[in-house]
Residue frames as qw, qx, qy, qz and C-alpha x, y, z in Angstrom:
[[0.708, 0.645, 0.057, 0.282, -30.65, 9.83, -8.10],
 [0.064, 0.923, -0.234, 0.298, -28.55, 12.11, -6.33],
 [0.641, -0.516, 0.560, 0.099, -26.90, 9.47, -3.93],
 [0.824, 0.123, 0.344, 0.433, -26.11, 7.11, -7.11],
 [0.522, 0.789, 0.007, 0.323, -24.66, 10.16, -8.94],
 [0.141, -0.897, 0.385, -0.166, -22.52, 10.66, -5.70],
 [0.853, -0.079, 0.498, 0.130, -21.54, 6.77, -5.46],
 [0.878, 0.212, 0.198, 0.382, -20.00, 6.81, -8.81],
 [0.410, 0.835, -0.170, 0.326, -18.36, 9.81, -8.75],
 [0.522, -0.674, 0.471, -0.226, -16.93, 9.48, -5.45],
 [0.818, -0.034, 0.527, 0.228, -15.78, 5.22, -5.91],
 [0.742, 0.577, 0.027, 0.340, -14.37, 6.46, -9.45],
 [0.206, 0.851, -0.379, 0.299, -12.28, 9.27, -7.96],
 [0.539, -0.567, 0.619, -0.070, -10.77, 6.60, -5.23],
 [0.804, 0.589, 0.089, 0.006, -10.15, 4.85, -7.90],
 [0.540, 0.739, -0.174, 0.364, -8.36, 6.81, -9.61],
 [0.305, -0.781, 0.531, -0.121, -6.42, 8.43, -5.95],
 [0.934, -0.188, 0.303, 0.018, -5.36, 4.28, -6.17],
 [0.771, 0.564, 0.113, 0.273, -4.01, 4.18, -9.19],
 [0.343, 0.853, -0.246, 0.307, -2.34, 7.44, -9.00],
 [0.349, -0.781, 0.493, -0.159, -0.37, 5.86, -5.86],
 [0.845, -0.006, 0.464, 0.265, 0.61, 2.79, -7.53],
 [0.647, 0.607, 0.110, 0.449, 2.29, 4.78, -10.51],
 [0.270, -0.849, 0.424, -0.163, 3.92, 7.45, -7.32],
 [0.764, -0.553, 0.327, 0.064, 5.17, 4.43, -6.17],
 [0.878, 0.330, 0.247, 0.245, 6.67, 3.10, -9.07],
 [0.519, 0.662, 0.038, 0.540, 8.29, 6.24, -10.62],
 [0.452, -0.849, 0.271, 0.031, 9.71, 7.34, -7.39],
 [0.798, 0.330, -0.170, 0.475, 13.46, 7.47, -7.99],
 [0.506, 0.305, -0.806, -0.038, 15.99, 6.18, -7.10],
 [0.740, -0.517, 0.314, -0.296, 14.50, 3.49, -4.75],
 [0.225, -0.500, 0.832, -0.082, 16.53, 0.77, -3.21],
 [0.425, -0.226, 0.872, -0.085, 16.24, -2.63, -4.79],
 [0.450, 0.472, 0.707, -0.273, 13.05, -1.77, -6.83],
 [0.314, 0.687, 0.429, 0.495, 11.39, -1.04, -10.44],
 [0.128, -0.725, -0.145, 0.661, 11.81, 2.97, -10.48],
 [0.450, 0.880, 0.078, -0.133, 12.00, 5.42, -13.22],
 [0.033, 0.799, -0.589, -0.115, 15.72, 4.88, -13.76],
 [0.354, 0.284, -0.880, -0.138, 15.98, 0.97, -13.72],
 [0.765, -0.108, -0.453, -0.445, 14.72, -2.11, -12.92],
 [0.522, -0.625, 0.283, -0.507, 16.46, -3.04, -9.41],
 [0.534, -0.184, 0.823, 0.052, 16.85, -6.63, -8.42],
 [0.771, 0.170, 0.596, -0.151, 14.33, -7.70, -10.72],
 [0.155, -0.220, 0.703, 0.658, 14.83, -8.95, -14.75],
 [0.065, 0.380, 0.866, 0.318, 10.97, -9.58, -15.28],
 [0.082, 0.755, 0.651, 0.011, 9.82, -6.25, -15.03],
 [0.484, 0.077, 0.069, 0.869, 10.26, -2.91, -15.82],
 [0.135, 0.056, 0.035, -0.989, 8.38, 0.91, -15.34],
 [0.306, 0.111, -0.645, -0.691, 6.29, -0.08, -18.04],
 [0.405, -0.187, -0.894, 0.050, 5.04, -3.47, -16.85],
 [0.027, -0.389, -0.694, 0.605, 4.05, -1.76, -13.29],
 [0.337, 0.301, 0.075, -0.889, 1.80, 1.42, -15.26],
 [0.582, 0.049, -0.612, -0.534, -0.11, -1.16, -17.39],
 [0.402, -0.200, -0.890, 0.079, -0.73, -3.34, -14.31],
 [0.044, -0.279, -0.414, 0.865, -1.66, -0.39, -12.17],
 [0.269, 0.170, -0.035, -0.947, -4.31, 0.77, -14.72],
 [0.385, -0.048, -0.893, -0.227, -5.27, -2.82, -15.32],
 [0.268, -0.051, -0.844, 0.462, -6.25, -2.53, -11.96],
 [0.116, -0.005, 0.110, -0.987, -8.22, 0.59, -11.25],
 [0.512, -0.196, -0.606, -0.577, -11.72, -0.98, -12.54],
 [0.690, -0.113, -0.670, 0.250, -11.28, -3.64, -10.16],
 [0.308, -0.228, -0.584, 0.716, -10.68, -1.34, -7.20],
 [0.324, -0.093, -0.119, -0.934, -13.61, 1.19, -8.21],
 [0.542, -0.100, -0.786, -0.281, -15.40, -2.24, -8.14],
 [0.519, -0.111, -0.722, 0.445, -14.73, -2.37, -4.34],
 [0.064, -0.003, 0.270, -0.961, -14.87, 0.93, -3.37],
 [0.439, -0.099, -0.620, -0.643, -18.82, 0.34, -5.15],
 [0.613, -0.157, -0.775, -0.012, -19.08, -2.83, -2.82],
 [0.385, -0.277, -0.536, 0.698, -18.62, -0.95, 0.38],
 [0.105, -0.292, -0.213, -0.926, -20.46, 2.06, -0.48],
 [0.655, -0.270, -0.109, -0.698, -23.23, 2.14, 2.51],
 [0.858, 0.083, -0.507, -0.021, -22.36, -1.19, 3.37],
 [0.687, -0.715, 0.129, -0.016, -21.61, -2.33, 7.18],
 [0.365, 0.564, -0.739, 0.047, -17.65, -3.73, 7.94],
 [0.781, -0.205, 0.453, -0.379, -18.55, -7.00, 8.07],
 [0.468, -0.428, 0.726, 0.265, -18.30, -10.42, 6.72],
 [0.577, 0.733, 0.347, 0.093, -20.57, -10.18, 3.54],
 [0.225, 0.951, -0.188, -0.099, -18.52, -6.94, 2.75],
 [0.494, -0.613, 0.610, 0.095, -15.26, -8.94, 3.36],
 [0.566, 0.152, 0.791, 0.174, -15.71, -11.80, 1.10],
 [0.596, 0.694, 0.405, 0.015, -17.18, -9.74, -1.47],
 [0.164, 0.910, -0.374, -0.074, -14.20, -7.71, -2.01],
 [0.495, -0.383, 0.772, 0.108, -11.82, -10.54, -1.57],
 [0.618, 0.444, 0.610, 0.222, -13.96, -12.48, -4.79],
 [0.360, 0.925, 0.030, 0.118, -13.34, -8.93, -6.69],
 [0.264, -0.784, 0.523, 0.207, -9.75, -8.84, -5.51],
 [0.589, -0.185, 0.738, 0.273, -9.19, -12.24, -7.14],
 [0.543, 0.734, 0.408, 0.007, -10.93, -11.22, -10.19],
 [0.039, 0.966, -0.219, -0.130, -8.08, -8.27, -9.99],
 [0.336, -0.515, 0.759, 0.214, -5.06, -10.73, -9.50],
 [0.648, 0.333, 0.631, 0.267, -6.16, -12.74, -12.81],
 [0.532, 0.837, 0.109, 0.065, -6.62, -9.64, -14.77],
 [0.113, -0.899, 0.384, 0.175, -3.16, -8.08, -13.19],
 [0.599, -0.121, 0.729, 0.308, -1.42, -11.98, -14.69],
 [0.650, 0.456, 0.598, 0.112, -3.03, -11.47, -17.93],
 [0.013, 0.999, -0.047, 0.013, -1.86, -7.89, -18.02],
 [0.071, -0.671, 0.730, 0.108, 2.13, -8.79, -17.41],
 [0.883, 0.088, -0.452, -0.093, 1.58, -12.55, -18.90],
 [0.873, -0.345, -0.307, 0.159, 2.02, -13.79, -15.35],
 [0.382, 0.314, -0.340, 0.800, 4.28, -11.31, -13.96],
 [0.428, -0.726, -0.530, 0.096, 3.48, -10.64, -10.09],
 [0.147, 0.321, -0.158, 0.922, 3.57, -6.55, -9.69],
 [0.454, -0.370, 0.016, -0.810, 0.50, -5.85, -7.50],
 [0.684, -0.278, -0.673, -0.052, -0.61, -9.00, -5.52],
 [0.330, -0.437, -0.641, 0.538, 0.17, -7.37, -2.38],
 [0.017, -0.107, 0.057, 0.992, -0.97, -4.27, -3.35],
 [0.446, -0.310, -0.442, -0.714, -4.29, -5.31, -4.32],
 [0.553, -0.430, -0.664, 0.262, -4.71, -6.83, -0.75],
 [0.230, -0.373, -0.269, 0.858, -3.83, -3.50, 0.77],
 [0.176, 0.109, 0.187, -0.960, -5.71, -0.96, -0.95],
 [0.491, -0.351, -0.491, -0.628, -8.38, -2.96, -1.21],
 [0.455, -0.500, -0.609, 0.414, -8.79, -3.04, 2.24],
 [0.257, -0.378, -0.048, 0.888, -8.10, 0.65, 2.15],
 [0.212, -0.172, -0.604, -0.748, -10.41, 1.49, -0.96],
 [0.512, -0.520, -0.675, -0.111, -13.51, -0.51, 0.55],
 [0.373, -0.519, -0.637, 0.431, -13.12, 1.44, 4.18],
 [0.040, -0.105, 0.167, 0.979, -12.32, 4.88, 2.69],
 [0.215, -0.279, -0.489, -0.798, -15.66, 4.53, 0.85],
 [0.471, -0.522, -0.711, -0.004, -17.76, 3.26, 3.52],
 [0.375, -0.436, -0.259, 0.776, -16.48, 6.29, 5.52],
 [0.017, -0.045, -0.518, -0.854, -17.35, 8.28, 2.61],
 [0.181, -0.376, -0.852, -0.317, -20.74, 7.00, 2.59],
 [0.366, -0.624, -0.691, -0.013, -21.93, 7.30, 5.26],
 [0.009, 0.847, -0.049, 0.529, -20.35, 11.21, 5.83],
 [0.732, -0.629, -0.157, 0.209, -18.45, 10.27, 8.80],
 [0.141, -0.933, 0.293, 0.152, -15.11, 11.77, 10.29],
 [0.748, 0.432, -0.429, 0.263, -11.64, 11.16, 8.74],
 [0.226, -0.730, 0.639, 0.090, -8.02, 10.63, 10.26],
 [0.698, 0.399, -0.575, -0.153, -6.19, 7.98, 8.89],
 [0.297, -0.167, 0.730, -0.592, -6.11, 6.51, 12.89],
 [0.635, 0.162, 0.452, -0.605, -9.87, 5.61, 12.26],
 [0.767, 0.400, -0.347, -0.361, -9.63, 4.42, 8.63],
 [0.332, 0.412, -0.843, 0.095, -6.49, 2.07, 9.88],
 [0.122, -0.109, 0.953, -0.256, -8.55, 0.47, 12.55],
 [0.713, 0.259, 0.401, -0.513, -11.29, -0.40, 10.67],
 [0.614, 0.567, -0.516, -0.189, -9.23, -1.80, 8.10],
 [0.121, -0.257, 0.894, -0.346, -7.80, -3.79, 11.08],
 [0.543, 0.040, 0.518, -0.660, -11.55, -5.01, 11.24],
 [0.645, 0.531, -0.300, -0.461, -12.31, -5.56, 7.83],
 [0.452, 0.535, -0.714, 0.011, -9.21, -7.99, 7.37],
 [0.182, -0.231, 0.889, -0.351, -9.71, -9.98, 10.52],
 [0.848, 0.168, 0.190, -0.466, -13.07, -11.44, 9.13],
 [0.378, -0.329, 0.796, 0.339, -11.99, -14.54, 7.49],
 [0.460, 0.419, -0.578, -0.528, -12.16, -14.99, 3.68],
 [0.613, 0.056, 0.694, -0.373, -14.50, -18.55, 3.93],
 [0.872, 0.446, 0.191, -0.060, -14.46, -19.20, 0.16],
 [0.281, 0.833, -0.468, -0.085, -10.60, -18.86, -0.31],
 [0.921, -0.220, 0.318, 0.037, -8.76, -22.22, -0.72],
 [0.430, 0.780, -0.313, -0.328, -5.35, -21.84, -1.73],
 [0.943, 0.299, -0.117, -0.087, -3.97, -24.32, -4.25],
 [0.779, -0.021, -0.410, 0.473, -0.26, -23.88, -2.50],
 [0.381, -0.787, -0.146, 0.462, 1.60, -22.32, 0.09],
 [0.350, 0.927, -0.008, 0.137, 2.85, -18.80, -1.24],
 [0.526, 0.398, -0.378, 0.649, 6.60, -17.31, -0.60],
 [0.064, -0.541, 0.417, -0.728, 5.35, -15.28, 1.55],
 [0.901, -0.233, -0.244, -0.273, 3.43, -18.28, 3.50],
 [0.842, -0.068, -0.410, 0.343, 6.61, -20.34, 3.76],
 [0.197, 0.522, -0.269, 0.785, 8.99, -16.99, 4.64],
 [0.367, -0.563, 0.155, -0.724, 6.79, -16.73, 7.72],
 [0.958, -0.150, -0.238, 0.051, 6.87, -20.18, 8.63],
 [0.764, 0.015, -0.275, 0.583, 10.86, -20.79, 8.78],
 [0.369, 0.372, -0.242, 0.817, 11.36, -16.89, 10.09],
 [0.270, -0.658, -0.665, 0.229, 8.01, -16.47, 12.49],
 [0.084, -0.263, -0.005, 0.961, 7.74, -12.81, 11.49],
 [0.401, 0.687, 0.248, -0.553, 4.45, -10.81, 10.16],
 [0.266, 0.174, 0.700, 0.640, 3.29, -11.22, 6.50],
 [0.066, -0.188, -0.280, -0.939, 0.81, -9.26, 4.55],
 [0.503, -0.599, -0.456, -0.423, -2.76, -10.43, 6.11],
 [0.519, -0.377, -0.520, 0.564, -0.96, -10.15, 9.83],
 [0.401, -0.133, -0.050, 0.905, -0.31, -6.42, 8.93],
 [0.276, -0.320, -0.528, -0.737, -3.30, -5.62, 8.11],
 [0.549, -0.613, -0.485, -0.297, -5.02, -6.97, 10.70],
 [0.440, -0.604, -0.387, 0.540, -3.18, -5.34, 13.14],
 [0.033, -0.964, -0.198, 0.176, -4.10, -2.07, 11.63],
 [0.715, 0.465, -0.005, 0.521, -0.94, -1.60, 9.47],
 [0.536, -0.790, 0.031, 0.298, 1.42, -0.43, 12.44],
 [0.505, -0.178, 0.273, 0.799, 4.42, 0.38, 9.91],
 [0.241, 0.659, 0.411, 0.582, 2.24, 2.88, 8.22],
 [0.350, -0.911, -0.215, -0.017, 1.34, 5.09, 11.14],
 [0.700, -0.086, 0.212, 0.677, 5.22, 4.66, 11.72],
 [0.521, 0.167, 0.467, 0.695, 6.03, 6.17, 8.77],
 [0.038, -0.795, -0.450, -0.404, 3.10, 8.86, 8.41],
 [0.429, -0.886, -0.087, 0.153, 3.96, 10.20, 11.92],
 [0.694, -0.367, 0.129, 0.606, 8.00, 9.99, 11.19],
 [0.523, 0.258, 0.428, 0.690, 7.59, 11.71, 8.09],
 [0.138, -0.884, -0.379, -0.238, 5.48, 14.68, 9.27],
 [0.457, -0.831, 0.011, 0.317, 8.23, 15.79, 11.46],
 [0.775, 0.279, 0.371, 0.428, 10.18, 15.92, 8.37],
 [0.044, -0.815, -0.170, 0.553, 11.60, 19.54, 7.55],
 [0.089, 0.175, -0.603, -0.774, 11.30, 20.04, 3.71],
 [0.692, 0.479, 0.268, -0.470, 7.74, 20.23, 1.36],
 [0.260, 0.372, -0.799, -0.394, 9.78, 18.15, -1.19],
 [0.851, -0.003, -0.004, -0.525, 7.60, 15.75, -2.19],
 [0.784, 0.450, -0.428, -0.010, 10.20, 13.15, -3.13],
 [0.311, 0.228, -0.773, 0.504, 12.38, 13.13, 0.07],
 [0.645, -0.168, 0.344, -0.661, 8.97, 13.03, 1.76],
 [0.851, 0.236, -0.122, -0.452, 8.11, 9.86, -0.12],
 [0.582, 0.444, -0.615, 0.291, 11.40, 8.70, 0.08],
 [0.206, -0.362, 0.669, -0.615, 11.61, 9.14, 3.81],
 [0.845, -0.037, 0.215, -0.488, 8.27, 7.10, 4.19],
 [0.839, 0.369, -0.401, 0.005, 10.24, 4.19, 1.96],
 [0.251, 0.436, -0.733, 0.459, 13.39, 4.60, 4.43],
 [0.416, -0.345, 0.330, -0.774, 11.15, 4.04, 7.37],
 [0.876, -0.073, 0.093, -0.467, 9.40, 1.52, 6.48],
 [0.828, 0.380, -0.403, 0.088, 12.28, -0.72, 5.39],
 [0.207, 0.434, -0.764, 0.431, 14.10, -0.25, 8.50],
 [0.506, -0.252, 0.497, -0.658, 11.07, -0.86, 10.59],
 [0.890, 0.162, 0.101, -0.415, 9.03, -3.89, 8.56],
 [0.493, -0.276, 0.795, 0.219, 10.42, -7.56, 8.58],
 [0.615, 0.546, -0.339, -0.458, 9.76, -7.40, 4.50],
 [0.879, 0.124, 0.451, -0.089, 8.79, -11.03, 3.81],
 [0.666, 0.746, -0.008, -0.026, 10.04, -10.20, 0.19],
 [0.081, 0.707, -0.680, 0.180, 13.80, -9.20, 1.09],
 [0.596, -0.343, 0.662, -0.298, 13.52, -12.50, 3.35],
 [0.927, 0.313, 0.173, 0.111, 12.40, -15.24, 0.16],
 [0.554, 0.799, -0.215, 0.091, 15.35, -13.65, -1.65],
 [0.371, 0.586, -0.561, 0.452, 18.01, -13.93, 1.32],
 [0.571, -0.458, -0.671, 0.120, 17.47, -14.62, 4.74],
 [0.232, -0.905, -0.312, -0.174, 17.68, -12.69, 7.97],
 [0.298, -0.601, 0.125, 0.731, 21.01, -10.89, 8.68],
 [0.227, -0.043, 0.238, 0.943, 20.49, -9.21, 5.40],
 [0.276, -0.830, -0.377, -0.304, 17.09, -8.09, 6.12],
 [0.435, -0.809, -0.276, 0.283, 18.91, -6.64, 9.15],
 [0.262, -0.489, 0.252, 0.793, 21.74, -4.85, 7.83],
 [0.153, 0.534, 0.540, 0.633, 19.15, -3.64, 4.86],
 [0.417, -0.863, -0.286, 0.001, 17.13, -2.16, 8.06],
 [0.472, -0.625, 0.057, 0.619, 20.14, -0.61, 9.68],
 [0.351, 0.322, 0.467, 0.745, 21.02, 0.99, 6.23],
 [0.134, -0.698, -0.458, -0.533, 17.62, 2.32, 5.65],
 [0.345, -0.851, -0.348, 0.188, 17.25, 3.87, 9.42],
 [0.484, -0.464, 0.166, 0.724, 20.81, 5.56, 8.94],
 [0.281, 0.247, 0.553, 0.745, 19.86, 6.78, 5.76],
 [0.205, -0.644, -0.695, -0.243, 16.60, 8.07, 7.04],
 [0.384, -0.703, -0.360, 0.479, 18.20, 10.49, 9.76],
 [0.087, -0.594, 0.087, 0.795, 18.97, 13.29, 6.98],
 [0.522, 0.592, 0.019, -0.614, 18.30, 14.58, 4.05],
 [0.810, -0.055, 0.541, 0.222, 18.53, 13.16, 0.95],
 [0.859, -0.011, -0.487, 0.161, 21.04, 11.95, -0.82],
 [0.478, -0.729, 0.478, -0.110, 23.45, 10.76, 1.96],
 [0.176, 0.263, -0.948, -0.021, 26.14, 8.02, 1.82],
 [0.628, 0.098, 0.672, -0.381, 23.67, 5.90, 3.98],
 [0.773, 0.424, 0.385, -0.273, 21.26, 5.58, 0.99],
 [0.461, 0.712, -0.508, -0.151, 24.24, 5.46, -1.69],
 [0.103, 0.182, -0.976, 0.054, 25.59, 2.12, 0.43],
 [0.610, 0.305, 0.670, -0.291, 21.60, 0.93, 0.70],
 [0.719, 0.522, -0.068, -0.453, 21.20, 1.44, -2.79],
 [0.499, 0.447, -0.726, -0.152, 24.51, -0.38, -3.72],
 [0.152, -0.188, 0.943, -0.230, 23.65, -3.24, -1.15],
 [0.805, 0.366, 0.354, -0.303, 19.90, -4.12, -2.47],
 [0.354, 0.676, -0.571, -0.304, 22.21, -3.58, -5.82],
 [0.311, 0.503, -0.806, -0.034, 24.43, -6.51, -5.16],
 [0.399, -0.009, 0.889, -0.225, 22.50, -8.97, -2.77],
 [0.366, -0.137, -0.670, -0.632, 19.79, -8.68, -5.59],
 [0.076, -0.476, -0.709, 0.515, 17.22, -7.89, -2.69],
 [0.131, -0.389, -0.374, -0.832, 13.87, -6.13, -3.42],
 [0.034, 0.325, 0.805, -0.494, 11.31, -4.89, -0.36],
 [0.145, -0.308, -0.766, -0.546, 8.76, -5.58, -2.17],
 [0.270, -0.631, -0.556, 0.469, 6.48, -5.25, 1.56],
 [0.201, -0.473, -0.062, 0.856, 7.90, -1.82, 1.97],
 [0.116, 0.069, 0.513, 0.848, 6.65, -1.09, -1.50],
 [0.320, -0.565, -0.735, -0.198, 3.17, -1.95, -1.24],
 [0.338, -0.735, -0.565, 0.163, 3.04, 0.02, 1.86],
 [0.063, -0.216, 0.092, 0.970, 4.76, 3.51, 0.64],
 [0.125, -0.358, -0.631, -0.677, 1.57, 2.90, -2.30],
 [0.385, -0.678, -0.613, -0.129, -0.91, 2.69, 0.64],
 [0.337, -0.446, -0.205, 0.804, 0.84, 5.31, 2.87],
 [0.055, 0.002, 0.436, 0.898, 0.68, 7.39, -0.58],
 [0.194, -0.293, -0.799, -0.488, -3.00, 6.96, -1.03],
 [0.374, -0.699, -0.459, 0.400, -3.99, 7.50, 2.89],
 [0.234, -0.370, -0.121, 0.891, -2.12, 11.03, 2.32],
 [0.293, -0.245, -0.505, -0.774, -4.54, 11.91, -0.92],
 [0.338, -0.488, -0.797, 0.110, -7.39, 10.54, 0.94],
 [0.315, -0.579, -0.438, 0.611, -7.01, 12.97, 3.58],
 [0.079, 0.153, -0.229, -0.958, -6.47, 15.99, 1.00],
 [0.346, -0.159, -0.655, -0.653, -9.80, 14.68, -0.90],
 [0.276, -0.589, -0.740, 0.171, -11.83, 14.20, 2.11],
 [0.156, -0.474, -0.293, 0.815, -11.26, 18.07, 3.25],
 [0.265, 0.305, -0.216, -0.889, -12.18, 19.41, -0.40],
 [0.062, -0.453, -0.830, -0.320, -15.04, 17.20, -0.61],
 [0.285, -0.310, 0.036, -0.906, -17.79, 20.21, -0.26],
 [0.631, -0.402, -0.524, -0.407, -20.31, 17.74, 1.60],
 [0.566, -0.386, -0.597, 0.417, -18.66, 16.66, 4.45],
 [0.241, -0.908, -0.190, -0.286, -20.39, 19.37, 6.80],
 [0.152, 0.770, -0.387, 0.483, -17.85, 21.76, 8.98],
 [0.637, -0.588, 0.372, -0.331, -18.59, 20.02, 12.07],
 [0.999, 0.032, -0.038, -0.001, -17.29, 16.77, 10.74],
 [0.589, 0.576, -0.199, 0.531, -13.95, 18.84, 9.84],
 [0.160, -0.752, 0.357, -0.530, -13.86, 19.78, 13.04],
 [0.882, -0.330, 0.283, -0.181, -13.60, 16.73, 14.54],
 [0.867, 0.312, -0.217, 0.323, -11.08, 15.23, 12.17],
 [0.304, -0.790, -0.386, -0.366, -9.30, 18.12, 13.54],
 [0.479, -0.814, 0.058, -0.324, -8.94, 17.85, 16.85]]
């Protein structure tokens, strides 16, 4: 009785840590190109609003996962069975914005990130967010053996005509623009949450070939978006830099959509790590090892 009373409290509060980084991500302001708490960015079919009703649409759905993995090897049963509960998510998140797509890569990421967190959880092992990223690298490289999709996606073709990394590449290699970002943003001098959060955005946008900026335009303005964002990224904020990145997503009507998805999961790894230390079970010796 006592494990299932620690299974659902534990998969409900990653949950929730999900949620609450898909509604950080959103109401961060001002970001470059994207839905924020001040306006709606490139896009015209969505707005604040849209993203906190799809985000909470979601939450069930990723408690669902966290559930699935709970005890549960990383393998290819555990793969596939989150993947059939992810698609269960991307029908409710359409039915939720009547076919507006706000979360589709986002439910690929932290449910990859949900599902290993808990299995780690489970089974009382050590954290870093090193160990969680390459078993998420594992997780994602099984192959999904009942998915058959009905066309090729944007981000499908985008990777075709530009041979650059798309969401299931980045994953399975252990989401190298997060660490990026986590490590760039630690050397950061200020406890402002916001130019912390922000910095992780700048980072990633100069570093990740964002499939998303790429359907919209092609690839010299993915690069001079990157060159923006790193120059923006070397001081505080604001700075001109991010006043001529904001007015250049502004006017190509460019949105890195990528980058977004992976501030949420950056956002979610940093809770993680707070909520693993003040979980009172994990025994001292584990905390010493995280640690070291």
């Amino acid at each position: 009785m006592e494990n299932d009373e620690r299974k659902k409290a534990m998969t409900r509060q990653l949950a929730s840590l999900v949620e609450e980084a898909l509604i950080a991500e959103v109401t961060l302001s001002p970001k470059p190109g994207l839905v924020d708490a001040l306006d709606t960015g490139a896009h015209s079919d969505m707005d604040v609003a849209l993203f906190l009703k799809s985000a909470r649409t979601l939450t069930p759905f990723f408690e669902k996962m966290a559930q699935a993995a709970w005890l549960h090897p990383i393998d290819q049963n555990l793969r596939e069975a989150i993947a059939e509960i992810g698609r269960e998510a991307e029908h409710a998140m359409l039915t939720a914005t009547n076919g507006v797509n706000t979360h589709k890569g986002a439910i690929w990421a932290m449910g990859l990130l949900i599902s290993v967190t808990a299995q780690k959880i489970s089974d009382e092992q050590s954290f870093s967010v090193t160990e969680v990223l390459e078993d998420v690298s594992k997780l994602a490289a099984f192959p999904d053996t009942k998915y058959r999709a009905k066309k090729a996606t944007h981000g499908h073709k985008v990777k075709k005509k530009y041979g650059v990394n798309g969401a299931y590449e980045e994953a399975v290699l252990g989401y190298p623009h997060i660490k990026l970002a986590l490590e760039a943003t630690k050397k950061l001098k200020t406890d402002s949450p916001v130019q912390k959060q922000l910095h992780i955005l700048l980072v990633l946008m100069s570093s990740l070939d964002d499939t998303c900026v790429l359907h919209r335009s092609d690839q010299e303005t993915l690069i001079e978006m990157q060159t923006l964002a790193h120059a923006a990224s070397r001081s505080m904020l604001p700075n001109r830099d991010f006043t001529k990145l904001l007015d250049f997503c502004q006017s190509k009507q460019i949105s890195p959509g990528g980058s977004a998805d992976l501030l949420s999961a950056s956002l979610f790894l940093l809770e993680v790590e707070k909520f693993w230390i003040a979980d009172a079970r994990i025994s001292p010796i584990l905390l010493h090892e995280q640690n070291r």
